[in-house]
C-alpha positions as CSV (number, residue, x, y, z in Angstrom):
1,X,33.2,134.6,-85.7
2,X,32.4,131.0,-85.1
3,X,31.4,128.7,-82.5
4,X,34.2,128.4,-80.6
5,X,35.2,125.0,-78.3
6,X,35.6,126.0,-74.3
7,X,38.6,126.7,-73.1
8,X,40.0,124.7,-69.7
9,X,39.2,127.5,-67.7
10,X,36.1,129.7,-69.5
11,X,35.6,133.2,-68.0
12,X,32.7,134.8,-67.1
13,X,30.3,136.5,-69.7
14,X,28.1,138.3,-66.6
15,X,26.9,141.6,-67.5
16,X,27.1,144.7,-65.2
17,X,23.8,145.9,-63.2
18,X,20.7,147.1,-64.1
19,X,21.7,150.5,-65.5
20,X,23.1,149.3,-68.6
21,X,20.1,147.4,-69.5
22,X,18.9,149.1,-72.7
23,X,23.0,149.2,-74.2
24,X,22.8,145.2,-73.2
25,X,19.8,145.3,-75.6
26,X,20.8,146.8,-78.1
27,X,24.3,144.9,-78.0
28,X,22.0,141.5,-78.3
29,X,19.9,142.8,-81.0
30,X,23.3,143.3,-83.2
31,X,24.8,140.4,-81.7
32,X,21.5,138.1,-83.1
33,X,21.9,140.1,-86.2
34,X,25.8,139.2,-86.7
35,X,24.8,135.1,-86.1
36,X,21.9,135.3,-88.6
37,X,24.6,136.8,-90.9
38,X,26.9,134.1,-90.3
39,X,24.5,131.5,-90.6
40,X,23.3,133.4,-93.9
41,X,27.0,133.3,-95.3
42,X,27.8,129.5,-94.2
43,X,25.0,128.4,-96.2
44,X,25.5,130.5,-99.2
45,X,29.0,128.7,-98.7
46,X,27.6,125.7,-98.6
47,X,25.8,125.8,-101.3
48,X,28.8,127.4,-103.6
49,X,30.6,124.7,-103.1
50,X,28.5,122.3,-105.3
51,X,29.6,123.8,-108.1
52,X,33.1,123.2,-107.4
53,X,32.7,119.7,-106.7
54,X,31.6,118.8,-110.1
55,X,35.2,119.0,-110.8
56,X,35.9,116.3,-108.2
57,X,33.6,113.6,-109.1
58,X,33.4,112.2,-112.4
59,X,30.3,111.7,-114.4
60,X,28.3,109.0,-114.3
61,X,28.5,106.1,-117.0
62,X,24.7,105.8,-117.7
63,X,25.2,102.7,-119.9
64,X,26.2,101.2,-116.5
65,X,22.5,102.1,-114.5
66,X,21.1,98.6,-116.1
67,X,23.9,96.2,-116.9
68,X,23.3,94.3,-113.1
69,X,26.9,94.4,-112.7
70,X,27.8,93.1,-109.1
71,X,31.0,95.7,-108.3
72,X,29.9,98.8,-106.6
73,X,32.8,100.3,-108.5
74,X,30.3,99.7,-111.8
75,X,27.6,101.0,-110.8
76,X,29.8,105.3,-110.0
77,X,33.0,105.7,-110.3
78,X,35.1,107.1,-107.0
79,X,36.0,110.8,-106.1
80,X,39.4,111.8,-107.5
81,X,40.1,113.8,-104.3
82,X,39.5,113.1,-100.4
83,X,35.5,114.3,-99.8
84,X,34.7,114.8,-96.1
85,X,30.9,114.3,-94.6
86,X,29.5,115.8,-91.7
87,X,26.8,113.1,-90.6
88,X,24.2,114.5,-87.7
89,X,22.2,111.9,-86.6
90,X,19.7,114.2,-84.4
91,X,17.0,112.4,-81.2
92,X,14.4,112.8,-83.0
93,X,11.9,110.5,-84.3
94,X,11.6,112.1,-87.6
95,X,13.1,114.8,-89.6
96,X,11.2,117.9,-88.7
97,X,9.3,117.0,-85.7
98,X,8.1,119.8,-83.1
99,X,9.4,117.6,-80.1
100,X,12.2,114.6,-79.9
101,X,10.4,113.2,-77.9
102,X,13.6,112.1,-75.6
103,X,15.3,113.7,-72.7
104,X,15.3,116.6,-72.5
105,X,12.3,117.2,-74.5
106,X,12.4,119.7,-77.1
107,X,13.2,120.3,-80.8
108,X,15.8,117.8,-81.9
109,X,19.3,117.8,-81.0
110,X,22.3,116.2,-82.7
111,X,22.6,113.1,-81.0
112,X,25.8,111.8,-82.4
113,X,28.3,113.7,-84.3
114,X,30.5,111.9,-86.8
115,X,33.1,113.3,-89.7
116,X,34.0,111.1,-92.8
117,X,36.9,111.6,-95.0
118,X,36.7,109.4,-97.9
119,X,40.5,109.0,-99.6
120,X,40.0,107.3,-102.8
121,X,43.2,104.8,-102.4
122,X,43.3,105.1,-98.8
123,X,41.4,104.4,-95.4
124,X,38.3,105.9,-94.2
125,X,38.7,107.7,-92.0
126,X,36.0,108.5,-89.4
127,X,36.3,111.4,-86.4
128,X,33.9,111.2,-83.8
129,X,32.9,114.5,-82.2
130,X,31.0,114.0,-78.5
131,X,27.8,116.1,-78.1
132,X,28.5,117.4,-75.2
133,X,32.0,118.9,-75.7
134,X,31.0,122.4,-74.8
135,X,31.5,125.5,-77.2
136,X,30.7,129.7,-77.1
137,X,28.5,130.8,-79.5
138,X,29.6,134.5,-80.5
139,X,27.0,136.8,-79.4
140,X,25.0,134.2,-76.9
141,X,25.5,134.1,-73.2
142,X,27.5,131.2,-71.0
143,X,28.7,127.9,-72.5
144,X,26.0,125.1,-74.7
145,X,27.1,121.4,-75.8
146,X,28.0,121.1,-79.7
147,X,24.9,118.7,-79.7
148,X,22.3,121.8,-79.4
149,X,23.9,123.9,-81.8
150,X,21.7,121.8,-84.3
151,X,18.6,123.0,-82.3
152,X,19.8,126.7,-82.8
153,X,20.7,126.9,-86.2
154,X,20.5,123.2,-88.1
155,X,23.0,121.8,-90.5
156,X,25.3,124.8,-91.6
157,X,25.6,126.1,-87.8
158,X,27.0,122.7,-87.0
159,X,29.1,122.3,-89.6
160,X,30.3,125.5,-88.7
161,X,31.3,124.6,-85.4
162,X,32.8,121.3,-86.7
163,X,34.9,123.1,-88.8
164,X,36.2,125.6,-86.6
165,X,37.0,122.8,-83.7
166,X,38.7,120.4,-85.7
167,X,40.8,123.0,-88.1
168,X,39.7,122.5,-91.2
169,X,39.8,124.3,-94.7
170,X,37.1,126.9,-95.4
171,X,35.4,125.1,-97.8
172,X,34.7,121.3,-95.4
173,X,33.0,120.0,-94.6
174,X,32.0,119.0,-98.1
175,X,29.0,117.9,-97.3
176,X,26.7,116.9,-95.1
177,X,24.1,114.4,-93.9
178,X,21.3,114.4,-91.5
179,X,19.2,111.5,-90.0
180,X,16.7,110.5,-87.6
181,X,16.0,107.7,-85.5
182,X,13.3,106.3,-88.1
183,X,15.9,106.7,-90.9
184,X,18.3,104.6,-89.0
185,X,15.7,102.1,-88.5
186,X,14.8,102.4,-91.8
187,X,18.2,101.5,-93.2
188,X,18.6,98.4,-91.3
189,X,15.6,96.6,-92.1
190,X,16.0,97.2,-95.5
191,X,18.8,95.4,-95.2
192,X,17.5,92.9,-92.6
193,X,19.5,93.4,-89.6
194,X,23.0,93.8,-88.5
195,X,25.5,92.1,-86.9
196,X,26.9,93.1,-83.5
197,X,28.4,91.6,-80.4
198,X,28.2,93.2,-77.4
199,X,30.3,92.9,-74.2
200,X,28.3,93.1,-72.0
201,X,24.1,92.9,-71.4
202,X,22.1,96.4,-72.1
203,X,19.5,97.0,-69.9
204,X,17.7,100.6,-69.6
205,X,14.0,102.0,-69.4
206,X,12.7,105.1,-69.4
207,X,8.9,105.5,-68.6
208,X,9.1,109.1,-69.6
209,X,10.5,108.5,-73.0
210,X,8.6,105.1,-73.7
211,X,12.3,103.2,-74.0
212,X,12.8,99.8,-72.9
213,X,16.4,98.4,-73.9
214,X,16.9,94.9,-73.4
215,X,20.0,93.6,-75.4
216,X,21.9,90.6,-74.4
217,X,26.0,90.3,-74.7
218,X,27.5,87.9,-77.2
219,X,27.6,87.9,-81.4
220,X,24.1,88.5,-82.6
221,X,22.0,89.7,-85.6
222,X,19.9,93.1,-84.6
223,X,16.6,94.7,-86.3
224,X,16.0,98.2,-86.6
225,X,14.9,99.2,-83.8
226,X,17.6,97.0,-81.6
227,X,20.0,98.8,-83.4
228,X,18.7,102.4,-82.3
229,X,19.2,101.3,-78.6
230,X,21.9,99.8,-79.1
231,X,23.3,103.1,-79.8
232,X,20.9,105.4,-77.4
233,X,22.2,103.0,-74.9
234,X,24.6,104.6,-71.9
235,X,26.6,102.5,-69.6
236,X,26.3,103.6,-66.5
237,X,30.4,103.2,-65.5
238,X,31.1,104.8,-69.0
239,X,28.3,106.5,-70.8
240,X,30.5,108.4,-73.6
241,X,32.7,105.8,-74.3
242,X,30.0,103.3,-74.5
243,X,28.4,105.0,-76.8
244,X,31.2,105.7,-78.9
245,X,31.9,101.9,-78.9
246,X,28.7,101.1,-80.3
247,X,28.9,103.8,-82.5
248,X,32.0,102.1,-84.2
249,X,30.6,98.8,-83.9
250,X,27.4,99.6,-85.8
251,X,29.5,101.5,-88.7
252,X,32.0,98.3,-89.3
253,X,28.7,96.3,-89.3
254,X,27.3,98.4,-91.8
255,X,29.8,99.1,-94.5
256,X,30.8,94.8,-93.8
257,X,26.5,94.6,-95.1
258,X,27.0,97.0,-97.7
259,X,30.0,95.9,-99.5
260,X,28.7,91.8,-99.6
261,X,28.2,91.4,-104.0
262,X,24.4,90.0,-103.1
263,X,24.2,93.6,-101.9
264,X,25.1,95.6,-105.1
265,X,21.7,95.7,-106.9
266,X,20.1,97.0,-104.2
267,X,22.5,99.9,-103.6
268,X,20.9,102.5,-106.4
269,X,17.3,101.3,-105.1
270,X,18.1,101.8,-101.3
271,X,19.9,105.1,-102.0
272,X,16.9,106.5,-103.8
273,X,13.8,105.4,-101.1
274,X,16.0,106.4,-98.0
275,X,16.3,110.0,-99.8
276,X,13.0,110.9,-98.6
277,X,14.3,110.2,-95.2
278,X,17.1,112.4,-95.0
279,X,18.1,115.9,-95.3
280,X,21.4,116.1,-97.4
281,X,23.3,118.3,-100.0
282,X,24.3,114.9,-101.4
283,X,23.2,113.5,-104.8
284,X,22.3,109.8,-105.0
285,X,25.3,109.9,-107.9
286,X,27.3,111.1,-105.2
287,X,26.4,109.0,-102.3
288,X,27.1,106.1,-104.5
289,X,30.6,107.5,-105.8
290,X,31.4,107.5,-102.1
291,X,30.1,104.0,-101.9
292,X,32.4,103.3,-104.4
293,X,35.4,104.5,-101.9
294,X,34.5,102.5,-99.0
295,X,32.6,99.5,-99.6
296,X,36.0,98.1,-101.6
297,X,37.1,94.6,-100.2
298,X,39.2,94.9,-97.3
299,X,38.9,98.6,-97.0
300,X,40.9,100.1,-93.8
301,X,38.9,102.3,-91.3
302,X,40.5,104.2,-89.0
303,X,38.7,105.4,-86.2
304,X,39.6,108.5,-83.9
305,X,37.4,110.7,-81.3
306,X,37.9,113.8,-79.9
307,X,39.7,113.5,-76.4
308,X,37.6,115.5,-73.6
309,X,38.3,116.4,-70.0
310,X,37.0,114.3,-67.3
311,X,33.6,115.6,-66.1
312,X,33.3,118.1,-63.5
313,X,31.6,117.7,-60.4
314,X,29.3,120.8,-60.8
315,X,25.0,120.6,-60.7
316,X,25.0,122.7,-63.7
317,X,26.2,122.1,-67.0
318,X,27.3,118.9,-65.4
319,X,27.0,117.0,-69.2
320,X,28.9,119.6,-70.3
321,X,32.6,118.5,-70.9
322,X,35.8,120.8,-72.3
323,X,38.4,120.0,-74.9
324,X,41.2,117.9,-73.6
325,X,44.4,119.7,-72.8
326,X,46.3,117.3,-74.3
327,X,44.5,117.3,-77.3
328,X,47.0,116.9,-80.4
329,X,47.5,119.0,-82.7
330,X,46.0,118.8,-85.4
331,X,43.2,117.1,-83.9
332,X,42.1,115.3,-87.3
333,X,45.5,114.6,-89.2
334,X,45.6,113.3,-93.2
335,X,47.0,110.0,-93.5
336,X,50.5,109.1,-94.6
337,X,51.7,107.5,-97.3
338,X,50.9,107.9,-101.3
339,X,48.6,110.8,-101.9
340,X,45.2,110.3,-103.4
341,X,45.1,110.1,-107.5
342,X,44.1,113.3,-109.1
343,X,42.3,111.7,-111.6
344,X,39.9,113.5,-114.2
């Protein structure tokens, strides 16, 4: 079975004394056995399910690649159906890395968890999932956040969990998207910066970490690296919603740079050298079909996060947090209104 989110009240997973040792063994053995399966089968799914989405985006217009039309609707036409990303952006320097070189150290975590649902004809619609909403992994021991589950077992492990939390069909997430902290940075000085206005002044440091975030309040225009702490930033009153805040703020920002007509031309170009810095099932066609969705003047976007219970006073697990008992049901609802076009 999949990850599963905590429940209100998890019970103990203790095992009985020292006599049952080698049966606890062998259970883990099969029990590590039964994940890898599952891991083995979510990416086989994952990778099944390209095929079938050929029938949901069109083909490219090649005669289009050169013409230096100005409409990102020229340059790839939109999905005929609603297409939902998982994006991980993991606290790591770079893809790959042996450390993350943050707190706590360690391979890389997902450091922000965020699903898309692009509705061609509708909004975008954008579910943020907290890392730290805690979760049972079948066949591992006590609770871990839905941030690590990237350290255990990467992309498909995550979307596994994302799927099972929020409800959905077998077959979404669609796709997926990972990137680091250098990919972010990378993104926004190719553009040349962002523009954000924050509430109130940022100040942090970490000596262990090398981070020194200094950001002032009020309407500003951020480089790369000001918009990584703007997001790795934690307010001390409220650090989840702060971050979700920023998180939202930074993704209006973006798709406002991205849709401007000076931008256009670049959109192929910037698709293709940030490629390198990802790791994706997405095509460059693809990414700018979705492109095509979203970046569409005065495009809605409708933002949503998954409610958690209050933290609990407890030393361990303290970042740990549980699904909200008055979570609704379902937590990730389709819009209303006119369905999507089916399109060919």
């Amino acid at each position: 079975m999949p990850p599963r989110p905590a429940t209100p009240s998890p019970r103990s997973s203790a095992a009985p004394g020292g006599t049952a040792a080698p049966a606890r063994r062998s259970r883990s053995r099969s029990s590590n056995a039964r994940v890898l399966l599952r891991l083995a089968l979510v990416a086989a799914g994952m990778v099944g399910g390209l095929s079938l989405l050929g029938l949901i985006w069109p083909k490219p217009d090649p005669g289009l690649e050169n013409q230096g039309d100005r409409s990102v609707s020229d340059l790839a036409k939109p999905p005929n159906r609603p297409i939902t990303v998982l994006v991980i952006g993991v606290d790591a320097d770079q893809l790959g890395q042996a450390t993350n070189k943050a707190a706590p150290p360690g391979p890389a975590n997902a450091d922000a968890l965020l699903l898309l649902r692009v509705n061609p004809g509708g909004p975008l619609q954008v579910l943020a999932l907290p890392p730290s909403l805690a979760v049972k992994l079948p066949g591992r021991p006590g609770l871990q956040s839905l941030g690590s589950l990237y350290r255990t077992g990467g992309a498909a492990l995550t979307a596994d969990a994302a799927r099972e939390l929020v409800g959905l069909p077998r077959q979404e997430p669609h796709r997926y998207l990972v990137l680091s902290r250098g990919a972010l940075r990378s993104l926004v000085d190719e553009l040349g910066s962002l523009e954000v206005n924050p509430n109130a002044t940022m100040k942090y440091r970490d000596k262990r970490q090398g981070l020194t975030i200094d950001i002032q309040s009020g309407l500003q225009r951020l480089k790369g690296t000001q918009v990584e702490h703007l997001l790795r930033y934690r307010s001390p009153d409220s650090p989840l919603q702060s971050r979700l805040s920023s998180q939202e703020a930074v993704i209006r920002s973006l798709l406002n740079e991205l849709s401007q007509s000076s931008r256009v031309e670049m959109l192929p170009p910037l698709v293709q050298k940030l490629r390198g810095q990802v790791q994706s099932n997405l095509t460059p066609t693809e990414v700018l079909s979705l492109m095509a969705a979203v970046l569409k003047p005065d495009q809605a976007v409708a933002f949503a996060v998954v409610p958690l219970e209050p933290p609990r006073d407890a030393p361990a697990g303290a970042d740990l947090r549980e699904l909200a008992k008055s979570a609704p049901r379902p937590l990730w609802p389709e819009p209303s209104g006119p369905a999507a076009p089916a399109g060919s």
